[in-house]
Each structure stands twice: as C-alpha cells, then as structure tokens.
N, C-alpha and C positions, 0 to 999 in steps of 0.2 A: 535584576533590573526592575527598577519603579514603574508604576502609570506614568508618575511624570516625566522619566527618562525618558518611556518610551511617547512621550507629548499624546496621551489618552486624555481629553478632558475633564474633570471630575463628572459625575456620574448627575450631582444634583445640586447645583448652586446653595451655598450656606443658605442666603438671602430666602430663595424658594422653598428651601426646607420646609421651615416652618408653616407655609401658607399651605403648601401641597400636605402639608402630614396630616393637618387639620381636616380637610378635605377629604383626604384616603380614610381616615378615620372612623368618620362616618357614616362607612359604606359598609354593608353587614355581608355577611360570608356570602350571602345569596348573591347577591349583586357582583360581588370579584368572582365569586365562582362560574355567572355566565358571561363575565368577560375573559377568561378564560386566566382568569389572575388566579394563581392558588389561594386562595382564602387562610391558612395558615401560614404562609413563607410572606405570602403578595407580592411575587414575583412572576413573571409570567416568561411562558417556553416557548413563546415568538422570539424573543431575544436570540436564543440558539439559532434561527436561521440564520444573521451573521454570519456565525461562525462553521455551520454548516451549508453553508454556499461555498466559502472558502474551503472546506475541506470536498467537496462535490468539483470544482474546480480541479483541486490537487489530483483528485481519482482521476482526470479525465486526462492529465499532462500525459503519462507516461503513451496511452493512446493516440492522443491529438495534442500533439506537441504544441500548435497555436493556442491553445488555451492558457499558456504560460502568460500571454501577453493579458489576458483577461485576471488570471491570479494575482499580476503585480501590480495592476489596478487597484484591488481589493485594498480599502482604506481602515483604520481603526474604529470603533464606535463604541463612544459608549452606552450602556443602559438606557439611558435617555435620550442622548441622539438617537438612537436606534428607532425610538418609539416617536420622536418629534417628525423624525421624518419615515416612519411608515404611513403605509394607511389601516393600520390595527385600528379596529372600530372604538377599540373604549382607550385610546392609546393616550390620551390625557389622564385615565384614570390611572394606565398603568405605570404614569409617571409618578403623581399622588400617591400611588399604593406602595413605591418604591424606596421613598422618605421613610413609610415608617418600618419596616424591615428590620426582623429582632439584630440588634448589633454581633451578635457572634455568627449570626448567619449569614449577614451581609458582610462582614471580613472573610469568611470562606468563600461567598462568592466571589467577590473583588480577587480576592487571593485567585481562584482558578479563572476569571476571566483576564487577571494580567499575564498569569503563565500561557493561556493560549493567545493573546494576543503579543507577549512576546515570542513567541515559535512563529506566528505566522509573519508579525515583521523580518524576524532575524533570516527565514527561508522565503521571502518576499525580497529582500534586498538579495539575498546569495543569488537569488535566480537572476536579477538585475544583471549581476556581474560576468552569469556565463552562458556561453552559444555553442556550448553544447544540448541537444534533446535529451541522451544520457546521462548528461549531468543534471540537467533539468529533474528528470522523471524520476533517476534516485533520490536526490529531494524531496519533492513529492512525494514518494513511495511511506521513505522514513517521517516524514514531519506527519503524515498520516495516520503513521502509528502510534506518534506520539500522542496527536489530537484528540483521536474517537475516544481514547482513556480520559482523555479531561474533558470532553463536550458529555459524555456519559455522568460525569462525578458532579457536573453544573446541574446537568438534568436534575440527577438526584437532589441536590442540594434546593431546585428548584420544587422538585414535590415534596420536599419535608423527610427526607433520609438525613439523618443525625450525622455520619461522615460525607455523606453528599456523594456515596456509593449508588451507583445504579447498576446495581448484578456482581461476578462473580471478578471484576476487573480489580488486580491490587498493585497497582501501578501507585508508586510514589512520585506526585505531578513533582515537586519540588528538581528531585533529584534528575529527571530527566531535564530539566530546565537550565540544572546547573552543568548535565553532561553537554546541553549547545553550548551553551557560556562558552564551555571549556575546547572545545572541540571546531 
C-alpha cells in the first residue's frame, strides 16, 4: 500500500522544497543540534510522538477498553503536518531541515513511516468494525508488536544508524506489512 493509497499528504510540497532546502541549509550543526534536529540525518524524533501516542493508545485498549474510541481518532500525518501543527520550538526549522535530507535516507524513512502508518490505519478501521473489547485488545496487543519494531528502526534511521536499526530488533518491517495485507 502507497502514502497515497493510504491519502498521507506528501511530506513537503515540490514548490517549498526548494525555498525551505535553501534555508535548512544554512543552518550549521550547532543550531539543528539545539533544536533537537539531528544535524547529520535533519530529521528530528518529535516526529515519533505521533506514532507513539498511537501505540501508548493501543497499550492502554486491552485495559481500558474506552480508549479504542480515542485510537480511531488518531489520524495520519505527515513529517510536516506534524511539525505545522505542533508547538516544536524550532518546528519551521524542522520543516526546512527536512527538504534537504540525504535521498537514500529519506526513502527509508518514508518507507518505515508508510508501514506504520499503514498498520495503524489498517487496525484503526478493523477496530471501527468491531464491538467486541477482545477483539479490540487482541488488535492492539498484535499491531503493537508490530509497531515498537518499526517506531524503534525510524528512531534509528533518525540518529544516523545506516539500517535505521535501533538495538538488537531484526524484524523485517516489509514482510509483516504484507502478512496484514494478507491476513
């Protein structure tokens, strides 16, 4: 499944590319470094709360079954929505910083931010459909375990780890992606 299947915005209008890259550019490691931008990736690990709200959500269903109706809330976003509408102090910068982003590393990240935001759409609609709390919470349970493997592997990718490995996880995001497909 695409971003654009799954209707994810593109991350940074063509148009603004250019103007924001220029911008991000020339801003020296010091400056992304206290805004909490990596200064090698210039990618910044606020982003991850996203999707770590939505998996903090998930932990909470199998407990407090009410919280389902809070996780089907939870909408897509992307990179720059994210930051347009937080209140991240330097969150214009970490827009700018985000244009210019080495291309093989912003394809892995896209690549693991589509896989988790297709698990969470795909177990955000299943929950829609059912009334049961057990059916509920097994969901959760599983899409959980899917997640923390790929909110872990963004991480990484976000501090500058070459597979975008953070620790000892060797989860093939792909292949569980295609066991929801299939399943």
């Amino acid at each position: 499944m695409t971003a654009a299947a799954l209707k994810i915005p593109p991350s940074a209008p063509p148009a603004a590319a250019g103007t924001t890259a220029a911008a991000a550019a020339s801003h020296c490691p010091r400056q992304l470094s206290a805004a909490n931008i990596n200064p090698q990736t210039r990618l910044a690990t606020d982003y991850l709360n996203h999707f770590n709200e939505a998996v903090m959500l998930l932990e909470m269903i199998p407990a407090m079954p009410e919280c389902a109706d809070d996780f089907i809330a939870w909408q897509p976003m992307s990179y720059c929505e994210h930051f347009r509408a937080s209140s991240f102090k330097e969150r214009d910068l970490a827009i700018a910083a985000y244009a210019t982003v080495d291309p093989q590393t912003r394809a892995r990240f896209d690549e693991l931010v589509t896989m988790m935001t297709s698990i969470l759409v795909m177990v955000r609609d299943a929950m829609q459909d059912v009334v049961h709390d057990d059916t509920r919470a097994r969901l959760a349970d599983q899409a959980t375990q899917w997640l923390k493997p790929l909110v872990a592997q963004t991480g990484g990718v976000i501090n500058g780890r070459p597979g975008g490995c953070d620790g000892d996880t060797d989860v093939e995001p792909q292949a569980d992606v295609d066991y929801i497909m299939t399943h």
